[in-house]
C-alpha positions as CSV (number, residue, x, y, z in Angstrom):
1,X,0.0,0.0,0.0
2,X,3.0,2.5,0.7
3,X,4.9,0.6,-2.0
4,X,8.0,0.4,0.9
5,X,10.5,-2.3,-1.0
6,X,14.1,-4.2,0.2
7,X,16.7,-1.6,-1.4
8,X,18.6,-5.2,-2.1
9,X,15.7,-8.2,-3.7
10,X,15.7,-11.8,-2.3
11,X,17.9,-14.1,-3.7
12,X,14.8,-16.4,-4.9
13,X,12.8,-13.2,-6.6
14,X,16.0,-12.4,-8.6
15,X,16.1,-16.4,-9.7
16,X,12.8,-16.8,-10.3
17,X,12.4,-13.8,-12.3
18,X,15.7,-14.2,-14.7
19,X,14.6,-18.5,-14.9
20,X,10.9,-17.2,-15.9
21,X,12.7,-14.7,-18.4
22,X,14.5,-17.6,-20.0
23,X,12.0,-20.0,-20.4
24,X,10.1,-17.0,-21.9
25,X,12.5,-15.8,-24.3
26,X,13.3,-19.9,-25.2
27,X,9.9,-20.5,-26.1
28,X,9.0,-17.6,-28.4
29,X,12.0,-18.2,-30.5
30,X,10.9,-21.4,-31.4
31,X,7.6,-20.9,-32.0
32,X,7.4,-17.4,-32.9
33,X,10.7,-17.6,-34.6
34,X,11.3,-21.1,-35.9
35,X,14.7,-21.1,-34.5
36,X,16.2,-24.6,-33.8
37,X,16.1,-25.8,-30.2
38,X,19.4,-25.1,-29.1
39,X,19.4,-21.5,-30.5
40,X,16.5,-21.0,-28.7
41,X,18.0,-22.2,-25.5
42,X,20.7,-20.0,-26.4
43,X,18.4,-17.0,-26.4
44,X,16.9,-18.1,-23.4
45,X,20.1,-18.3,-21.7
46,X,21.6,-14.6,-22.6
47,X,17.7,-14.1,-21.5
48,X,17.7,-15.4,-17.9
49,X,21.6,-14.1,-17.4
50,X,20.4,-10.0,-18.8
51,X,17.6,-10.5,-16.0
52,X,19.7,-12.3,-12.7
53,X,22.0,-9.1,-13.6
54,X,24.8,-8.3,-10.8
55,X,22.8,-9.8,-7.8
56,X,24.6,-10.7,-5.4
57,X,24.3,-14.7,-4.2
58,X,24.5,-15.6,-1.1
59,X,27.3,-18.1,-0.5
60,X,24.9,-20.7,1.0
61,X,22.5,-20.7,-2.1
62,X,22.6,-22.7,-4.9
63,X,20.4,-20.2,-7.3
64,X,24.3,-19.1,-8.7
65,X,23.8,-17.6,-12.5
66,X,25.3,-20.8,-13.4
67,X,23.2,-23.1,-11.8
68,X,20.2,-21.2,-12.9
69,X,21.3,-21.6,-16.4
70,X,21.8,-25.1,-15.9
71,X,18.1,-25.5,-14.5
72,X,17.4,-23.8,-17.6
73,X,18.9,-26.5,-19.9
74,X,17.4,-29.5,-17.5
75,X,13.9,-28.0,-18.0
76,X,14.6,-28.1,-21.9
77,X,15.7,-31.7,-21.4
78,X,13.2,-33.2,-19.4
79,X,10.0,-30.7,-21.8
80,X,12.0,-30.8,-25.1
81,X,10.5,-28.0,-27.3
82,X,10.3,-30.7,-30.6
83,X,8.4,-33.1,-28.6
84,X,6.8,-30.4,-26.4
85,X,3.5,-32.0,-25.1
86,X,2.1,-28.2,-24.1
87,X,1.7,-26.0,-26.6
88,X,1.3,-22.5,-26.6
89,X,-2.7,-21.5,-27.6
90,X,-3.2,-19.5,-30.5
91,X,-5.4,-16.2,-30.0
92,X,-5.7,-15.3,-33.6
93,X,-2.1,-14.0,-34.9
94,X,-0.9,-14.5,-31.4
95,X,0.1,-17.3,-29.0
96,X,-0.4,-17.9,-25.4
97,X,3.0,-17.1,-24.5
98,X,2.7,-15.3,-20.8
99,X,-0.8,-14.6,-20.1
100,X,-1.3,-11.1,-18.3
101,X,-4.5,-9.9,-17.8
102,X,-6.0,-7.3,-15.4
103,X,-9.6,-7.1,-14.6
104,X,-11.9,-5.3,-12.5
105,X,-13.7,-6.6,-9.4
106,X,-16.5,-5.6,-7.2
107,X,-14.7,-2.8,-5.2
108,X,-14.3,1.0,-5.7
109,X,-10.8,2.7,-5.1
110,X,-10.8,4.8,-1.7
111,X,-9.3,7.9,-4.1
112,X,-10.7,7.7,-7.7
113,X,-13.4,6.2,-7.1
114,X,-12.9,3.8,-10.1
115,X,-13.0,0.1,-9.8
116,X,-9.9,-1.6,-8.4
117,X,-7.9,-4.5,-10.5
118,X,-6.9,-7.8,-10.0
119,X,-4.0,-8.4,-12.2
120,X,-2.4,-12.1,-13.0
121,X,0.8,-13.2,-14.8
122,X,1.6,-16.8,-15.1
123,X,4.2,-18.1,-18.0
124,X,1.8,-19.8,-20.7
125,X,-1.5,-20.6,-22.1
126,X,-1.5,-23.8,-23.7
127,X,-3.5,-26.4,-25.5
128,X,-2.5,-29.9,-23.5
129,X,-4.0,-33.4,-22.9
130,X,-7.1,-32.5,-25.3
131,X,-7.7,-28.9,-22.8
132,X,-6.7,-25.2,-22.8
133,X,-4.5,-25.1,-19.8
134,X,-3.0,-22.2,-17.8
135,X,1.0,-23.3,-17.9
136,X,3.1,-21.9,-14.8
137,X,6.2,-22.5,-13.9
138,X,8.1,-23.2,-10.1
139,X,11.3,-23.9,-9.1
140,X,12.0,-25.3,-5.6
141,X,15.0,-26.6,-3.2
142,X,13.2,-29.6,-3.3
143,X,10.4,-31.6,-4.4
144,X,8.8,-34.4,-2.9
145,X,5.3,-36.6,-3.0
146,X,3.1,-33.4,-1.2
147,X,4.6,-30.8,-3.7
148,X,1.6,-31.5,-6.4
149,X,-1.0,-31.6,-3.6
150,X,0.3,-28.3,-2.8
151,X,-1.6,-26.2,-5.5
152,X,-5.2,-27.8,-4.8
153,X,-5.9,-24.5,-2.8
154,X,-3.4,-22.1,-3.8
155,X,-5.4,-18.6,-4.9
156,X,-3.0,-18.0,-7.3
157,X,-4.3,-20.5,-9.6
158,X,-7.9,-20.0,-8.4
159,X,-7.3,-16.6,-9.6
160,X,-5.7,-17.0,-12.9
161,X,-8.5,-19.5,-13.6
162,X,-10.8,-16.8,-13.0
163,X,-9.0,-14.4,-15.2
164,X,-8.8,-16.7,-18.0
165,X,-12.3,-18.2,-17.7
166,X,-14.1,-14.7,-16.8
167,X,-12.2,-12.4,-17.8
168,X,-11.8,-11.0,-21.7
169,X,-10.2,-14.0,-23.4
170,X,-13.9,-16.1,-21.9
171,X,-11.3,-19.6,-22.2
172,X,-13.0,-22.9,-21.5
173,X,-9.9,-23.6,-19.0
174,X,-9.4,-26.9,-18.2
175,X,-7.3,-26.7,-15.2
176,X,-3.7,-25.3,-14.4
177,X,-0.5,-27.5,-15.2
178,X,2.0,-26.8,-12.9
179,X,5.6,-27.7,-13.8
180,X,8.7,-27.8,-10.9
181,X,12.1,-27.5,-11.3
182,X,13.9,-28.6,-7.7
183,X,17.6,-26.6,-7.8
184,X,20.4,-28.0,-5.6
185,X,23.6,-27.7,-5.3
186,X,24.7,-30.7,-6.8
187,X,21.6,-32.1,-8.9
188,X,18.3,-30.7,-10.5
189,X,14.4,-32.8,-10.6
190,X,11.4,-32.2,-12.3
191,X,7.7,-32.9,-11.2
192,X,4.5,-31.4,-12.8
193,X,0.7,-31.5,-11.3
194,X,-2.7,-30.9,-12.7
195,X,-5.0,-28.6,-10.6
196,X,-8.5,-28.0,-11.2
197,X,-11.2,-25.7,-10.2
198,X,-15.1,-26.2,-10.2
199,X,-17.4,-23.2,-10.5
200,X,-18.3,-22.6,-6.8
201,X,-14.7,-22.9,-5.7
202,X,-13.9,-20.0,-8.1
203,X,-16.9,-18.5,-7.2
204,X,-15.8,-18.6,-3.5
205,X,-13.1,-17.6,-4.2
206,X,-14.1,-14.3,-5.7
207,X,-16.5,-13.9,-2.9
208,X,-14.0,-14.0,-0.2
209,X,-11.4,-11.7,-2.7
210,X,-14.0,-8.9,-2.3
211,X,-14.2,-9.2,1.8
212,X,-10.5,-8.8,1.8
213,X,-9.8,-5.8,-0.5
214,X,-13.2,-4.2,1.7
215,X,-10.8,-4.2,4.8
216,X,-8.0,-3.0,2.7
217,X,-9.6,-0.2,1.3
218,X,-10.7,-0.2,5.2
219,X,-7.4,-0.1,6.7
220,X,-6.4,3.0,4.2
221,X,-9.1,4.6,5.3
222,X,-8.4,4.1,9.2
223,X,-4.5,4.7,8.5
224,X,-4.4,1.4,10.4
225,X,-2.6,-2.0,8.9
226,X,-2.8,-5.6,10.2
227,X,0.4,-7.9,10.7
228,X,0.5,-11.4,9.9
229,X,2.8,-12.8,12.4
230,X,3.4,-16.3,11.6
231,X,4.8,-19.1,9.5
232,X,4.7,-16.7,6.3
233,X,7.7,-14.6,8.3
234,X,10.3,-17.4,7.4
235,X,9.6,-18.3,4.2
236,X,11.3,-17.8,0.8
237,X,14.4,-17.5,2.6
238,X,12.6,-14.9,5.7
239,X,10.5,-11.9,4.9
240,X,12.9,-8.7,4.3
241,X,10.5,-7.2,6.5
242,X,11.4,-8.9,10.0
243,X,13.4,-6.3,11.5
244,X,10.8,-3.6,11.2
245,X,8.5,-5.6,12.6
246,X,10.5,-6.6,15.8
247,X,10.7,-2.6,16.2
248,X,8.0,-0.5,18.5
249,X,8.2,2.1,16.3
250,X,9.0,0.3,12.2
251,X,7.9,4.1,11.2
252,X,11.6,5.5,12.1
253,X,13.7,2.1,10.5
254,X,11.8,2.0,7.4
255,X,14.0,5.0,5.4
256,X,17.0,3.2,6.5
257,X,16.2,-0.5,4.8
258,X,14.2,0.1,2.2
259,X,12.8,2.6,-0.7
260,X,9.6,3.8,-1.8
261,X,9.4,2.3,-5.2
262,X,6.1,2.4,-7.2
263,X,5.3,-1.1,-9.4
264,X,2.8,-0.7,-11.9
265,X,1.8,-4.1,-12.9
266,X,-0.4,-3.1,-15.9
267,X,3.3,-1.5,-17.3
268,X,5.5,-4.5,-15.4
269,X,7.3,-1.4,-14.6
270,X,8.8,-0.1,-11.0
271,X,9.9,3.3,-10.6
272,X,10.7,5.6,-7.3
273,X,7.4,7.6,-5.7
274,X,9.0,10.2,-6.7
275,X,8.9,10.0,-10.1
276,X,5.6,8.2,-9.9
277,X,3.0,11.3,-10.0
């Protein structure tokens, strides 16, 4: 809400991001381009390395630039793009490479007055196993036999089946194929999952999205905002924002740790407030 972010990103963003850029940039030069596979994986290589950047690794993590781009070449291995099972949906003169949307729901902006957005990004919209599927991709330090079951409630997926099904495009979406890539030190392992949603579980979901953004728009209003002090605190690594939290007064540490850095995700742009009228 005050758009406060880590002046230094997670180690697991900055992988994420630049592995999500590569399979991107892989996967339109062969289908868009009609480059041969390894040329593709050779876009998707400079790709992933352009987006990890300069970030620094931590020594304890194995998300290194080379072990990324080695994940990268594993996922290629194990999903080859010649024998590709998921294919990328065709819109037209378009394919379903990265689906973005951004849609309006049943809640008012405190300030405008206009309708606020729920926006979505996941890496592909694809025809698969005789569906339209919503493709995403994960990588993890491990996988195991709970990782698929993982997803069965996730609102992520709940929500980009919404988008999909709802939304503009109006796609008869089968389900969500999620694909895992586990990244270790020493090895790499694969594992994808199916996850469906019926029509009362979106609708549910949509029902309970509303209540939430009401005590957002709530909280802005009352200049009051809610912790969530649990499990969520040590995750991905430990949330950046643990030390302003164990202060009585975060208010006075904030300006120290972190910036004020606008991210419009219409744009997939982030600038400083600043220069954010």
């Amino acid at each position: 809400m005050q758009h406060w972010k880590p002046k230094t990103e997670s180690i697991h963003l900055v992988a994420g991001k630049a592995y999500a850029a590569g399979l991107e940039r892989a996967r339109r030069s062969f289908y868009e381009g009609g480059f041969d596979p390894e040329v593709c994986l050779a876009h998707g290589t400079v790709a992933l390395l352009r987006e990890f950047g300069t970030a620094e690794v931590p020594e304890d993590s194995a998300k290194t630039p080379q072990r990324m781009c080695e994940a990268l070449d594993f996922y290629f291995e194990q999903y080859p793009l010649v024998s590709e099972k998921a294919i990328p949906h065709k819109f037209g003169d378009r394919l379903g490479i990265e689906f973005s949307f951004a849609e309006p729901i049943d809640v008012r902006h405190p300030e405008t007055g206009n309708p606020i957005l729920y926006c979505g990004r996941s890496d592909m919209i694809c025809d698969f196993a005789d569906g339209i599927y919503i493709e995403d991709d994960k990588t993890a330090s491990q996988l195991g036999p709970s990782w698929g079951r993982q997803w069965d409630l996730r609102s992520q997926f709940t929500g980009y089946t919404w988008g999909a099904k709802y939304g503009v495009l109006k796609l008869p979406v089968s389900g969500v194929l999620v694909r895992g890539v586990s990244i270790l030190k020493t090895k790499f392992g694969t594992q994808q999952a199916i996850t469906n949603r019926a029509p009362w579980e979106i609708d549910r979901w949509y029902e309970g999205l509303v209540k939430e953004v009401e005590v957002m728009v709530q909280c802005w209003e009352e200049g009051y905002w809610h912790y969530n002090l649990d499990h969520s605190c040590a995750e991905y690594g430990g949330c950046q924002f643990t030390t302003i939290c164990k202060s009585p007064t975060p208010e006075q540490w904030l300006p120290m740790y972190f910036d004020k850095r606008k991210w419009d995700p219409l744009k997939r742009e982030e600038t400083p407030l600043v220069e954010a009228a």
